[in-house]
C-alpha atoms as a printed R data frame, in Angstrom:
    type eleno elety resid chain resno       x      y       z
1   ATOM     1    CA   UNK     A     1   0.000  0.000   0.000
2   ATOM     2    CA   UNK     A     2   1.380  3.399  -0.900
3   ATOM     3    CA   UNK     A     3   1.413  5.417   1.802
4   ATOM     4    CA   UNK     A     4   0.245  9.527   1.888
5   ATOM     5    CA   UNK     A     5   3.428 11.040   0.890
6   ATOM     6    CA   UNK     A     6   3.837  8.708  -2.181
7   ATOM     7    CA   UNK     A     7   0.287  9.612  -2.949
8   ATOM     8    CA   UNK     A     8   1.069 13.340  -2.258
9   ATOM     9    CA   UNK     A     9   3.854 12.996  -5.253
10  ATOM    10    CA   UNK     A    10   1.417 11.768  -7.435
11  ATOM    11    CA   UNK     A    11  -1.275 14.210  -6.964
12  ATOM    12    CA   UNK     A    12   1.153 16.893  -7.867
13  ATOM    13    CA   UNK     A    13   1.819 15.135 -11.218
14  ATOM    14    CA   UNK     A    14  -1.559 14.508 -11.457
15  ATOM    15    CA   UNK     A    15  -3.363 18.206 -10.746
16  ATOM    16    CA   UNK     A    16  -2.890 19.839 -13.868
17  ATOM    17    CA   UNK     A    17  -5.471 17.200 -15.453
18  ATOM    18    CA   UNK     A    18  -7.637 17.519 -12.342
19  ATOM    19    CA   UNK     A    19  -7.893 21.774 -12.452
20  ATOM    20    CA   UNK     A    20  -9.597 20.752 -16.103
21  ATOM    21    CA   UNK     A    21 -11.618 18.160 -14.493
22  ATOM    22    CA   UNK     A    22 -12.250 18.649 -10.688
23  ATOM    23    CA   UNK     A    23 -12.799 22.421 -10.140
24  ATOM    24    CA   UNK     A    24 -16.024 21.363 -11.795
25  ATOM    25    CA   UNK     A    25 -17.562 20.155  -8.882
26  ATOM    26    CA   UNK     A    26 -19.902 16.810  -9.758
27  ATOM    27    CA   UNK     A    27 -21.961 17.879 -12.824
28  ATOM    28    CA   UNK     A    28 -19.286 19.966 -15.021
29  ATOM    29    CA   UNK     A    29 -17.522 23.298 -15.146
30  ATOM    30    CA   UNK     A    30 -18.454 25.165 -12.595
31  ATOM    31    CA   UNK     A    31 -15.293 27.411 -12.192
32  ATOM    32    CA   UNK     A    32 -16.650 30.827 -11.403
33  ATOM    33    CA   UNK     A    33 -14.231 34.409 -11.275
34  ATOM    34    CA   UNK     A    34 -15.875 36.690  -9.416
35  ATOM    35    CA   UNK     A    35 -13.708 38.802  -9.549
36  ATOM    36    CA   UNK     A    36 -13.621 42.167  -7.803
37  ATOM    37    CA   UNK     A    37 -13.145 45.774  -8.882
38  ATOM    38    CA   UNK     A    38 -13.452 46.498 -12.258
39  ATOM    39    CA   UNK     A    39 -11.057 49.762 -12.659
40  ATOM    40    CA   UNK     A    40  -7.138 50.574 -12.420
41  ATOM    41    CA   UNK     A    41  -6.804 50.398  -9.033
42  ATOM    42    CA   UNK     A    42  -8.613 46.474  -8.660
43  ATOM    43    CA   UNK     A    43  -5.839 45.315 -11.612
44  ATOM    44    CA   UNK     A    44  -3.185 45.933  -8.651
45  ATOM    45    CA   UNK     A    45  -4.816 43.661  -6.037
46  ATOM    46    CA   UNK     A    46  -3.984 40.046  -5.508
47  ATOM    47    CA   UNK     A    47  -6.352 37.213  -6.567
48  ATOM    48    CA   UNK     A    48  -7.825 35.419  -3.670
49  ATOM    49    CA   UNK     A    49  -8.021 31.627  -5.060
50  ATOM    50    CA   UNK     A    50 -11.093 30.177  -3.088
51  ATOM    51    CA   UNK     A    51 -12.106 26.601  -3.148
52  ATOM    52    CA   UNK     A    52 -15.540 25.266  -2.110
53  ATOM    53    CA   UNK     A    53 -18.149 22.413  -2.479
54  ATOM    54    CA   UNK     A    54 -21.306 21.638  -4.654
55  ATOM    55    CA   UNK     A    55 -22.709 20.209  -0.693
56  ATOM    56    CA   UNK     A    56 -24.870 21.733   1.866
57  ATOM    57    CA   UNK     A    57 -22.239 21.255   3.929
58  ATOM    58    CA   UNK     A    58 -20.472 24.351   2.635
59  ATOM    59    CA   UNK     A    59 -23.853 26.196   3.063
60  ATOM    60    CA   UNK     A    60 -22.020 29.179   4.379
61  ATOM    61    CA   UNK     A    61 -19.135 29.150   1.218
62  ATOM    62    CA   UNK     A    62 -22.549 28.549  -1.131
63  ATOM    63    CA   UNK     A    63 -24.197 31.535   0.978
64  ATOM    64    CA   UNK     A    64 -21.215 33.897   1.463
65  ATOM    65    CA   UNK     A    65 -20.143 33.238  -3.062
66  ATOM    66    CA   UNK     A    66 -24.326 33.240  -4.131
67  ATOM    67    CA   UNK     A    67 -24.583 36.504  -1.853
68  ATOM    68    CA   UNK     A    68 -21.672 38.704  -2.654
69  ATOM    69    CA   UNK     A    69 -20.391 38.459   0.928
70  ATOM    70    CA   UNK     A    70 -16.991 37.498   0.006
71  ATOM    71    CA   UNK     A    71 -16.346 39.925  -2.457
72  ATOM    72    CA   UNK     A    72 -17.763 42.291  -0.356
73  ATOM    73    CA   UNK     A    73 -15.357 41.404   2.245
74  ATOM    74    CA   UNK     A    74 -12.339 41.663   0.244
75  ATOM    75    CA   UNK     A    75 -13.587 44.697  -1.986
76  ATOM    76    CA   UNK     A    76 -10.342 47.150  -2.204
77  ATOM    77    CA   UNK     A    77  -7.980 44.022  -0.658
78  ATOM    78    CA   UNK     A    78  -8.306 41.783  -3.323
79  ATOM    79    CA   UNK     A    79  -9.711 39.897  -6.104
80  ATOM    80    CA   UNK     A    80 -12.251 36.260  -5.920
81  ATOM    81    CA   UNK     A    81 -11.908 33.499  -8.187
82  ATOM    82    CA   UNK     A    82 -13.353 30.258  -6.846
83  ATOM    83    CA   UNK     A    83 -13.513 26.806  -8.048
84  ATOM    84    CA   UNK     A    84 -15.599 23.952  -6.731
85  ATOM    85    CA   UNK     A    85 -14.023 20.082  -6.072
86  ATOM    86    CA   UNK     A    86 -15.871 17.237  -5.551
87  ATOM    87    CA   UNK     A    87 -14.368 16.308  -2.147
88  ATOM    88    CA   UNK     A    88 -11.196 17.336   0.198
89  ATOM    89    CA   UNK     A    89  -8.038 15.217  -1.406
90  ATOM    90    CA   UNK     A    90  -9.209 17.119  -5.114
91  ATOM    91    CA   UNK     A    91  -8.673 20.780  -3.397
92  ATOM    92    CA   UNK     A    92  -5.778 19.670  -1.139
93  ATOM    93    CA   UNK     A    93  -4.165 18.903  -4.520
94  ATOM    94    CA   UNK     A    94  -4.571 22.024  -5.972
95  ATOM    95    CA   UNK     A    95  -3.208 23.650  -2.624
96  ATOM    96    CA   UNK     A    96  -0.354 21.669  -3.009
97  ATOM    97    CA   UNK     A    97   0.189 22.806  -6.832
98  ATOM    98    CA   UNK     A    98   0.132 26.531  -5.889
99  ATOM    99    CA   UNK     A    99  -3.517 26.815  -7.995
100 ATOM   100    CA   UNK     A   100  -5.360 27.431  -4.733
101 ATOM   101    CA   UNK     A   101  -4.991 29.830  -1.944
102 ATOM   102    CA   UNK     A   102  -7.423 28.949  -0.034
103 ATOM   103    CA   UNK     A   103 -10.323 26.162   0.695
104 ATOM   104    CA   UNK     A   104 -13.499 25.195   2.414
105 ATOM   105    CA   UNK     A   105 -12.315 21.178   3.676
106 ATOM   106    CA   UNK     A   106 -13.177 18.510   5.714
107 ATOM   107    CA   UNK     A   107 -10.713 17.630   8.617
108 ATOM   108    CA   UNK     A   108  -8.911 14.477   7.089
109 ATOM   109    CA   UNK     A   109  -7.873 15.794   3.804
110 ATOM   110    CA   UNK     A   110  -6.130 18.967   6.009
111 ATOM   111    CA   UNK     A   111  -4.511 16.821   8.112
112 ATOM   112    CA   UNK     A   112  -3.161 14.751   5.391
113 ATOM   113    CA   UNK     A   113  -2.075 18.225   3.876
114 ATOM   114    CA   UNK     A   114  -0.329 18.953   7.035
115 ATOM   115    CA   UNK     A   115   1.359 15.618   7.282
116 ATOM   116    CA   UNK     A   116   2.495 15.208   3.981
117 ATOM   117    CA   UNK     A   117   4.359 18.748   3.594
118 ATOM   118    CA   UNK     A   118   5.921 18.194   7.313
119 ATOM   119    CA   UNK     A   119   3.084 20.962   8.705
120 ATOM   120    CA   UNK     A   120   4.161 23.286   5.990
121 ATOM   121    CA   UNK     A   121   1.603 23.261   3.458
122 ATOM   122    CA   UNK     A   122  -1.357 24.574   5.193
123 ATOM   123    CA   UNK     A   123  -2.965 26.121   8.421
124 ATOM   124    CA   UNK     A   124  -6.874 25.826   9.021
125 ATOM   125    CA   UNK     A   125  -8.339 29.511  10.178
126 ATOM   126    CA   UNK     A   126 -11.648 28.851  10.955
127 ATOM   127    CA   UNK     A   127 -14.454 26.518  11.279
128 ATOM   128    CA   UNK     A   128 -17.770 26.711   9.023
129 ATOM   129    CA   UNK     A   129 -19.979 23.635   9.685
130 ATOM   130    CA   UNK     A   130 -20.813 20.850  12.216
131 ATOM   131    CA   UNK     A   131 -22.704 18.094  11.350
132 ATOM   132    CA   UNK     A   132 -24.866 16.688   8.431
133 ATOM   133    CA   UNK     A   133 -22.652 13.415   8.304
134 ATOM   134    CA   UNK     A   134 -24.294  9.754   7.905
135 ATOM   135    CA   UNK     A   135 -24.010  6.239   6.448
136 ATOM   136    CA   UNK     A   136 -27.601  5.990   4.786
137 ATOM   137    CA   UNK     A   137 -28.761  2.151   3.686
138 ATOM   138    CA   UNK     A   138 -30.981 -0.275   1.703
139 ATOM   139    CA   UNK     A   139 -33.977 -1.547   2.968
140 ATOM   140    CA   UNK     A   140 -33.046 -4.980   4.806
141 ATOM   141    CA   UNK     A   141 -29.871 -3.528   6.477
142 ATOM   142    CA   UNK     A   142 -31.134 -2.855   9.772
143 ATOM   143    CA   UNK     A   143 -27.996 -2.874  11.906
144 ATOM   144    CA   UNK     A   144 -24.221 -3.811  11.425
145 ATOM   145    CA   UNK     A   145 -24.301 -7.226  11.117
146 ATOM   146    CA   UNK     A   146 -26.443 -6.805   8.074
147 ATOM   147    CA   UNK     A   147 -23.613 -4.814   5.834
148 ATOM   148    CA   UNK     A   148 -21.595 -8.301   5.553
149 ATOM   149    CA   UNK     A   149 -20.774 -8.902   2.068
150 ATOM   150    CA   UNK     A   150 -22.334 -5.412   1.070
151 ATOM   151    CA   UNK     A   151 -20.867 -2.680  -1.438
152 ATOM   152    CA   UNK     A   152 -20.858  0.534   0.089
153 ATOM   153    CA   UNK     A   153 -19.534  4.245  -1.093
154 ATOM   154    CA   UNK     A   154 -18.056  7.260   0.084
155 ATOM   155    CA   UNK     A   155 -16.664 10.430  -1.335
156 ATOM   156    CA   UNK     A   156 -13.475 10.119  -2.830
157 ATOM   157    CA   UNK     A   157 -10.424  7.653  -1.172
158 ATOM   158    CA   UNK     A   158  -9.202  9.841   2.139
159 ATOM   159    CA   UNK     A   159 -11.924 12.210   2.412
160 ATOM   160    CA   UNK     A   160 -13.138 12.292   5.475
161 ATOM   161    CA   UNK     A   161 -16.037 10.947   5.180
162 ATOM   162    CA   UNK     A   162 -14.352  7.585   4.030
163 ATOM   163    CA   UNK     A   163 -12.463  8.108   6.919
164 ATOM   164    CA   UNK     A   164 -15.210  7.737   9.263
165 ATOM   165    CA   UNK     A   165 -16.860  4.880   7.051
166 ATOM   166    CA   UNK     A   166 -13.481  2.873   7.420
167 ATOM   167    CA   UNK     A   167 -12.931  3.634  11.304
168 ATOM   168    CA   UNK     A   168 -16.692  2.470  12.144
169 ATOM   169    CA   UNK     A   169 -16.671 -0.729  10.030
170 ATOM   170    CA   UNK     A   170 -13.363 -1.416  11.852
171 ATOM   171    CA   UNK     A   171 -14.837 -0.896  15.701
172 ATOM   172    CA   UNK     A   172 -17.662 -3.009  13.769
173 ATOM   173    CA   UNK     A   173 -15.358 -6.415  13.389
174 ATOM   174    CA   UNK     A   174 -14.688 -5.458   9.377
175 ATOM   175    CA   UNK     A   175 -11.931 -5.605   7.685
176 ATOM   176    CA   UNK     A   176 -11.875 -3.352   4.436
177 ATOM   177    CA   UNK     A   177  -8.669 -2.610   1.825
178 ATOM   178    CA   UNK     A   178  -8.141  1.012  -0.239
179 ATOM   179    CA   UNK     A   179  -9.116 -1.343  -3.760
180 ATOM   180    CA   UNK     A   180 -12.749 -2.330  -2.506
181 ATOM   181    CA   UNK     A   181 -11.977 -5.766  -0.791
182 ATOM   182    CA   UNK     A   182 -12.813 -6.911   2.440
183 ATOM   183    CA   UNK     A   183 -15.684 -7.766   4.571
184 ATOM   184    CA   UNK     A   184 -17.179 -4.639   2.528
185 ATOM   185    CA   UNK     A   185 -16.330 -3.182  -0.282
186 ATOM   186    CA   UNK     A   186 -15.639  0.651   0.000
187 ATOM   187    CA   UNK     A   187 -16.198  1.962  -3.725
188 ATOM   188    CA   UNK     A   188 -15.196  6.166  -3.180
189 ATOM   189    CA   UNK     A   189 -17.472  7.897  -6.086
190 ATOM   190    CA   UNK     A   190 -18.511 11.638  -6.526
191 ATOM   191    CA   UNK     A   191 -21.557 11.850  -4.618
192 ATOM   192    CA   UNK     A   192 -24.197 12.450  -7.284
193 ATOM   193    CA   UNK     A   193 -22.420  9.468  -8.948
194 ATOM   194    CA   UNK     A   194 -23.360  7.498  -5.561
195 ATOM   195    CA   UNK     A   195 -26.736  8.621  -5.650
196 ATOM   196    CA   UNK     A   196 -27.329  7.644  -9.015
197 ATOM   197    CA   UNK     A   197 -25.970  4.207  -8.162
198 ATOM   198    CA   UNK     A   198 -27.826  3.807  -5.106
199 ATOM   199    CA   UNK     A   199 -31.085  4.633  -6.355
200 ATOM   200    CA   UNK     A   200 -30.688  1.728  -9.048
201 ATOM   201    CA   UNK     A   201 -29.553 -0.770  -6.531
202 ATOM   202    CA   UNK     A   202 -25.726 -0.841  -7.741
203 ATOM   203    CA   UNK     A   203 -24.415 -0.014  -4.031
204 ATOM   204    CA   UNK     A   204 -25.880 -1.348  -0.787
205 ATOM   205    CA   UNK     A   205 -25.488  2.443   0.913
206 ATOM   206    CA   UNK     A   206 -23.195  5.321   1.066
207 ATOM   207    CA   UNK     A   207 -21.610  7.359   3.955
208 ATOM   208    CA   UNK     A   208 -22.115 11.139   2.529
209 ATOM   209    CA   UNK     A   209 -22.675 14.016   3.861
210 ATOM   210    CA   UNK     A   210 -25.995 16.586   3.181
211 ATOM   211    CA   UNK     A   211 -27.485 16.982   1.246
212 ATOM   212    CA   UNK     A   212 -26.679 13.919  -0.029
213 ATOM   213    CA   UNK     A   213 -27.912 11.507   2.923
214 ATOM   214    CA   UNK     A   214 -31.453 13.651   2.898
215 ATOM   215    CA   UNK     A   215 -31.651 12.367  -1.496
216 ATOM   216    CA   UNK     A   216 -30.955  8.703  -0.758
217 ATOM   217    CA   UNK     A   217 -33.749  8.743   1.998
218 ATOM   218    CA   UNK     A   218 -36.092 10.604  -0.308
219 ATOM   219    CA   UNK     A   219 -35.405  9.786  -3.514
220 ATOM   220    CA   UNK     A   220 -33.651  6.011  -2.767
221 ATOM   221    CA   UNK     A   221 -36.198  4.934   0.163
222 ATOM   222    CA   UNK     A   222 -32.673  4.688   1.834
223 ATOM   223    CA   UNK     A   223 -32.891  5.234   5.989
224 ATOM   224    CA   UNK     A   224 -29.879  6.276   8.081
225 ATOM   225    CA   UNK     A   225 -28.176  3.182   9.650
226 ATOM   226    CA   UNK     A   226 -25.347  6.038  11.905
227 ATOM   227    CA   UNK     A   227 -26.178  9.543  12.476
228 ATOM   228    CA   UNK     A   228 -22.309 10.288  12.577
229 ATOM   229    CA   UNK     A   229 -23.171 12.425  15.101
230 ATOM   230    CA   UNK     A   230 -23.809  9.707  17.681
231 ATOM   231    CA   UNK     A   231 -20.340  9.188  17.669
232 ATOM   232    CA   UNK     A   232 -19.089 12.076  19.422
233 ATOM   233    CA   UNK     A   233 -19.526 13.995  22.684
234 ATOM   234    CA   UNK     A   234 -22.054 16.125  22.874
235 ATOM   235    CA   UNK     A   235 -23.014 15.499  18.923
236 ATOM   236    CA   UNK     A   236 -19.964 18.157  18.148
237 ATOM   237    CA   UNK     A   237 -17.250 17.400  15.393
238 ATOM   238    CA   UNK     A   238 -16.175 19.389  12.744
239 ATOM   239    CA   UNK     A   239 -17.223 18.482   8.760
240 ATOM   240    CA   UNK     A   240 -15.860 21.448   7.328
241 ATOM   241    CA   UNK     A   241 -13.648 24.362   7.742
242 ATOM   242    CA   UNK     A   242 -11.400 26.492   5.809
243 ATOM   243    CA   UNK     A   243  -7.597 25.915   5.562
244 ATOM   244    CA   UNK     A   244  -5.530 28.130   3.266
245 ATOM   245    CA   UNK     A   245  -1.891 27.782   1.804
246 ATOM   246    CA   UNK     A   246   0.490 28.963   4.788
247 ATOM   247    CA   UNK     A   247   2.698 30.876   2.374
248 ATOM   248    CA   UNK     A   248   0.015 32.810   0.954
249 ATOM   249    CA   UNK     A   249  -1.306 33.608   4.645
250 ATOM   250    CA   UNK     A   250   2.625 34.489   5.331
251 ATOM   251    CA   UNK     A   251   2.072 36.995   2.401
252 ATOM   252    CA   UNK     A   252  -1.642 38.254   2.618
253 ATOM   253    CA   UNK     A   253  -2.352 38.714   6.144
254 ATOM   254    CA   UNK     A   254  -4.605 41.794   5.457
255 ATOM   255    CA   UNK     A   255  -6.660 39.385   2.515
256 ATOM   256    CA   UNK     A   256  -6.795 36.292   4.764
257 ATOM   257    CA   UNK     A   257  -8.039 38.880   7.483
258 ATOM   258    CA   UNK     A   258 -10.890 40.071   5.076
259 ATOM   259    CA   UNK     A   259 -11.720 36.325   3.785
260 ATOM   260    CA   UNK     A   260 -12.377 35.317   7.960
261 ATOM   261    CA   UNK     A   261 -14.585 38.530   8.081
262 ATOM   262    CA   UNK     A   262 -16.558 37.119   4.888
263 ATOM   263    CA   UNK     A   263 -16.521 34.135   6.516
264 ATOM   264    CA   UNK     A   264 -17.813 34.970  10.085
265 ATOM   265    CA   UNK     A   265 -20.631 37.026   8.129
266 ATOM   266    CA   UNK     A   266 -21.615 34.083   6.015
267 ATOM   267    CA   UNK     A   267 -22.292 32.275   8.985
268 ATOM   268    CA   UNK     A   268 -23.887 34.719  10.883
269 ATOM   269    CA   UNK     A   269 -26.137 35.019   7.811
270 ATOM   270    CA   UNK     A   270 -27.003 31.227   7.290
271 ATOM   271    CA   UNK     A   271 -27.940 31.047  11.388
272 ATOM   272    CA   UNK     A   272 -29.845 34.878  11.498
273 ATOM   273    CA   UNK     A   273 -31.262 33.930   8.167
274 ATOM   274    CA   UNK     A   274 -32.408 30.388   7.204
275 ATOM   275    CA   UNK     A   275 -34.813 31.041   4.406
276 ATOM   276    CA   UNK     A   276 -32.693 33.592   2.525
277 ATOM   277    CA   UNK     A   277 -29.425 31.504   3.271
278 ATOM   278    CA   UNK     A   278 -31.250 28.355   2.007
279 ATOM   279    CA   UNK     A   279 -32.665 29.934  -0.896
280 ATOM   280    CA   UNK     A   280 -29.104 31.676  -1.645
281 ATOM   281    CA   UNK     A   281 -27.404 27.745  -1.319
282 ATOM   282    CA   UNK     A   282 -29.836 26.623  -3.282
283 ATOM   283    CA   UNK     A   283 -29.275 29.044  -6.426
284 ATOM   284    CA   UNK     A   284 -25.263 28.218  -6.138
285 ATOM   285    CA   UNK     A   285 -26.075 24.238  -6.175
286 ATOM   286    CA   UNK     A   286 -28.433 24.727  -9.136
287 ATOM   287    CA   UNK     A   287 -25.493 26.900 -11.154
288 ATOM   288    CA   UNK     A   288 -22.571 24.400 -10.378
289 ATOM   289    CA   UNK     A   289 -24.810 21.053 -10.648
290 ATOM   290    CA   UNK     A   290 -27.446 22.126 -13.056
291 ATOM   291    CA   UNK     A   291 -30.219 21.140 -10.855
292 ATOM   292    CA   UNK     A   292 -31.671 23.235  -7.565
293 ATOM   293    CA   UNK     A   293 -32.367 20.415  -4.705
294 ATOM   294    CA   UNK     A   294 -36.573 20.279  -4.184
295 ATOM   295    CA   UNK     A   295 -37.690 22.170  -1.036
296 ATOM   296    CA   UNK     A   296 -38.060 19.052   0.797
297 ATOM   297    CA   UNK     A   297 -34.722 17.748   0.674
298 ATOM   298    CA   UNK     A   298 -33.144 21.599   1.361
299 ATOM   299    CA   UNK     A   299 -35.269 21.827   4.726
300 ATOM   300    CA   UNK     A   300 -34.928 18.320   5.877
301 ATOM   301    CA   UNK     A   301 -31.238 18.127   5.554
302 ATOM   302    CA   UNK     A   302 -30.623 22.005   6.653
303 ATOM   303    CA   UNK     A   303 -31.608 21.098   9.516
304 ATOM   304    CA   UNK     A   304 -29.052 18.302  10.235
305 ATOM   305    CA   UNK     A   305 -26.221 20.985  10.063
306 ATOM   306    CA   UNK     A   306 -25.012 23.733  12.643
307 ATOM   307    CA   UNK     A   307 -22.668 26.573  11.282
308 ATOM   308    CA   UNK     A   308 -20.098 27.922  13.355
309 ATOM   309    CA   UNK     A   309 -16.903 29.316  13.217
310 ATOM   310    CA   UNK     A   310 -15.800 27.578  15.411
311 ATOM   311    CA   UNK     A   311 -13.375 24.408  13.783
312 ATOM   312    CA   UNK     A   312 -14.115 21.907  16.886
313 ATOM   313    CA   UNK     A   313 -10.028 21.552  17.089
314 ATOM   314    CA   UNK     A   314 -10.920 18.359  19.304
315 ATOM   315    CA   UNK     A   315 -12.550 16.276  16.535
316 ATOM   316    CA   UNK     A   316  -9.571 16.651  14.544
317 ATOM   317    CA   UNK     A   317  -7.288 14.530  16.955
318 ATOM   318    CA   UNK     A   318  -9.344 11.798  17.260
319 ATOM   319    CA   UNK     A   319 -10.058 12.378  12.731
320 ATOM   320    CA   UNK     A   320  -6.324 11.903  12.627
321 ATOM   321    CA   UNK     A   321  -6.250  9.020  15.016
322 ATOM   322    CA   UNK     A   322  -9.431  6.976  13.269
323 ATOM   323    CA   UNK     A   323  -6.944  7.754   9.758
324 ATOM   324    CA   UNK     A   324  -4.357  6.070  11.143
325 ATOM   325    CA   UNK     A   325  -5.633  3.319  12.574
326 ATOM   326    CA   UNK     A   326  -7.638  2.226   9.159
327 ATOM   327    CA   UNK     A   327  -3.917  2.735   7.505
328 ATOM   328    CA   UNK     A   328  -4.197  6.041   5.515
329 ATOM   329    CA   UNK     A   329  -1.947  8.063   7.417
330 ATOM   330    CA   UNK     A   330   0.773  7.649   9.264
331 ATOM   331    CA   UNK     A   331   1.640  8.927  12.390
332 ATOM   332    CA   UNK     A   332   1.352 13.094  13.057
333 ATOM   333    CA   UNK     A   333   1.593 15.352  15.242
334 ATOM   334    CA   UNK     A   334  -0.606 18.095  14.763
335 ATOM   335    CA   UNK     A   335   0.760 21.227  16.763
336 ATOM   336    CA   UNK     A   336   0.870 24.071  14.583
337 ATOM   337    CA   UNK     A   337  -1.692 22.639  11.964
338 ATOM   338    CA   UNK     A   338  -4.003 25.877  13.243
339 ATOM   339    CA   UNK     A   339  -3.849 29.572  13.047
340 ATOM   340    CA   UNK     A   340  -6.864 31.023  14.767
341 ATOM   341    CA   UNK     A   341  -5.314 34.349  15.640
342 ATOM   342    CA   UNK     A   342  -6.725 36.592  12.744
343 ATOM   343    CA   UNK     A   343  -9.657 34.711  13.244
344 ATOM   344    CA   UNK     A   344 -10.437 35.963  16.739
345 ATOM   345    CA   UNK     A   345  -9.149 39.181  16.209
346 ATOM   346    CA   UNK     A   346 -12.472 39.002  13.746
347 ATOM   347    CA   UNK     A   347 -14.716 37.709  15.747
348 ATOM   348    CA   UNK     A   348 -13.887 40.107  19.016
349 ATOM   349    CA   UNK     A   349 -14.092 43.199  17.175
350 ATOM   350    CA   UNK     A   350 -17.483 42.119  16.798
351 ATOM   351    CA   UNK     A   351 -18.171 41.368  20.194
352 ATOM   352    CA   UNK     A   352 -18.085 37.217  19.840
353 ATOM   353    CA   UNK     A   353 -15.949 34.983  21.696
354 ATOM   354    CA   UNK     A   354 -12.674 33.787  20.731
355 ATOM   355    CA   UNK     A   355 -11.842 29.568  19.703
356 ATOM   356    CA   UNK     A   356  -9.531 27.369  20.785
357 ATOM   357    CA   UNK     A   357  -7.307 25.378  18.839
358 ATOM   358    CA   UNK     A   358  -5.826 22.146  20.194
C-alpha cells in the first residue's frame, strides 16, 4: 500500500489534469471568477483563489459566493476566483500545486495536507460547519451485522467521510482494503455518482454528507443506519472548515483577514437567516450542478447541520487518530496545523468569543 506522501507525489503530477476536471464540482464546469473591482486600481490587487463544495455542507461558502459576501469582504484588498471540487483530497491537490490559496475542507484531507508537507503546506483559520454526516442504507440492512458482504460508497479515497466509514466498520469487526476488498467493499465515487448508483440498486449504501444523505432517503427509500453524530460527545465534530496555503497567509495577512470577516458574516447570515441563506445555497447548487435540490430535501437536511466558526479543534485529533488506525496516514503530530489568531481578532471586534485550537 502506498502510503500519503507517495500519494502526495502523485497528486502533484496529477493536478494539472484535475484543475480541467475537478474544479467542476460533480456535474461539469463550474469554475466561477468573481472577480472584484473592475477599474485601475482592482488590476493591482492580488487574486484570492477560493475553493468550495457543490454540498450543503459548505452552506455558508454557497451563501457567502451566491450573496456577494466574500467579495464584499475583500472589496479594495483583493480579487475572488473560486472553483468547486468534488471532495477534500481534489482541493488539497490544488493547494499543493500553488492553484489554490485557499479552501473550504473537511478535517482528514487537512490533516493529510499537514502531514504530507511536514506541517508546511497549510494552516486551518476557521471553522464553518458541524454536522450533516451519515451512512444511509438499503432496505433490509437494519444494523451492522447486516452490511456483511455489502458494497458501500463514500466520497473520494481519504476524504473524510471515508475516513469515518473505514474507522466504524473497523470498531464493527470489518476488515476493508483502499481497492474495494474486504468484509465490505468501499467503492469512493462523486456523490451524485453514488446517488445515481444507489437509487438503481448498484451499491448497498453510502456514507455522505448533506445533502446527499437527505436524497438517498427521499429519492432512494434509503434510511440512516449512523447519524455520525452519535459518535461524538455532545453530537460536536467538525465536517468542514477552511484551511488556506500557509505561504500565501505568510504573504496576505490583510486578505486572509478580510476572507475570515466574509466568513464569520456568512455564517452569521445562514444562522440569522435560514430562508434567505437556504434559498441563496440553493441558487449556487443549481449553477454548479445544473439542478436546484426540491424544497423538501433543502429543509430536511438544513436542519441536520449547525454553522459555526468555530473548527471543533478536538474532533480533529481523534479524525487523525481513526486515519491512522484504518492505515491512511501515518503517524502526526498536529501542533501548529491551526492559526486562529486573525480569526479571533475578527470575531472580538465584533463582540463574539474567541476559539480554541488544540
Amino acid at each position: 500500500m502506498s502510503t500519503p506522501r507517495r500519494r502526495w507525489w502523485l497528486a502533484l503530477l496529477l493536478v494539472p489534469t484535475l484543475l480541467g476536471s475537478a474544479a467542476c464540482g460533480d456535474d461539469g464546469d463550474s469554475s466561477n471568477d468573481s472577480a472584484s473591482g473592475g477599474n485601475d486600481q482592482a488590476a493591482d490587487l492580488p487574486t484570492l483563489r477560493l475553493g468550495y463544495f457543490p454540498n450543503l455542507t459548505h452552506a455558508p461558502a454557497l451563501v457567502g459566493v451566491e450573496q456577494g459576501i466574500f467579495e464584499d469582504a475583500l472589496d479594495g484588498t483583493a480579487k475572488l476566483e473560486t472553483s468547486t471540487f468534488n471532495a477534500g483530497p481534489e482541493a488539497v491537490e490544488a493547494l499543493f500545486a500553488e492553484a489554490l490559496d485557499a479552501s473550504f475542507v473537511g478535517p482528514n484531507p487537512a490533516i493529510n495536507a499537514y502531514a504530507q508537507s511536514d506541517g508546511a503546506a497549510i494552516r486551518i483559520i476557521s471553522g464553518s460547519t458541524s454536522g450533516g454526516a451519515y451512512l444511509v442504507v438499503r432496505d433490509g440492512i437494519d444494523r451492522p451485522d447486516d452490511l456483511a458482504g455489502t458494497t458501500v460508497a463514500s466520497p473520494q479515497l481519504g476524504n473524510t467521510q471515508d475516513v469515518a466509514l473505514r474507522s466504524w466498520l473497523k470498531d464493527q469487526g470489518y476488515e476493508t482494503d483502499e481497492a474495494g476488498g474486504g468484509d465490505v467493499s468501499i467503492q469512493p465515487q462523486a456523490n451524485g455518482d453514488a446517488l445515481a448508483a444507489f437509487v438503481a440498486g448498484d451499491i448497498d449504501g453510502a456514507w455522505v454528507p448533506e445533502p446527499w444523505a437527505t436524497r438517498m432517503q427521499q429519492e432512494g427509500d434509503g434510511h440512516v443506519l449512523v447519524d455520525e453524530a452519535t459518535l461524538w460527545p455532545e453530537g460536536r465534530y467538525v465536517t468542514t472548515h477552511l484551511i488556506v496555503r500557509t505561504e500565501f497567509l505568510e504573504e496576505n495577512p490583510d486578505v486572509v483577514k478580510a476572507l475570515l470577516a466574509g466568513t464569520v458574516d456568512a455564517i452569521d447570515e445562514s444562522n440569522a437567516n435560514p430562508d434567505g441563506a437556504k434559498e441563496a445555497a440553493n441558487t449556487q447548487l443549481e449553477e454548479l450542478t445544473d439542478a436546484p435540490l426540491d424544497q423538501a430535501v433543502l429543509d430536511a437536511a438544513w436542519e441536520n447541520l449547525t454553522f459555526t466558526a468555530d473548527p471543533i479543534a478536538s474532533s480533529l485529533e481523534k479524525g487523525a487518530e481513526d486515519a491512522e488506525a484504518v492505515g491512511l496516514l501515518d503517524p502526526v503530530d498536529l501542533d501548529g496545523i491551526y492559526d486562529l489568531g486573525p480569526l479571533n481578532e475578527v470575531l472580538q471586534e465584533r463582540g463574539q468569543s474567541a476559539v480554541a485550537d488544540l
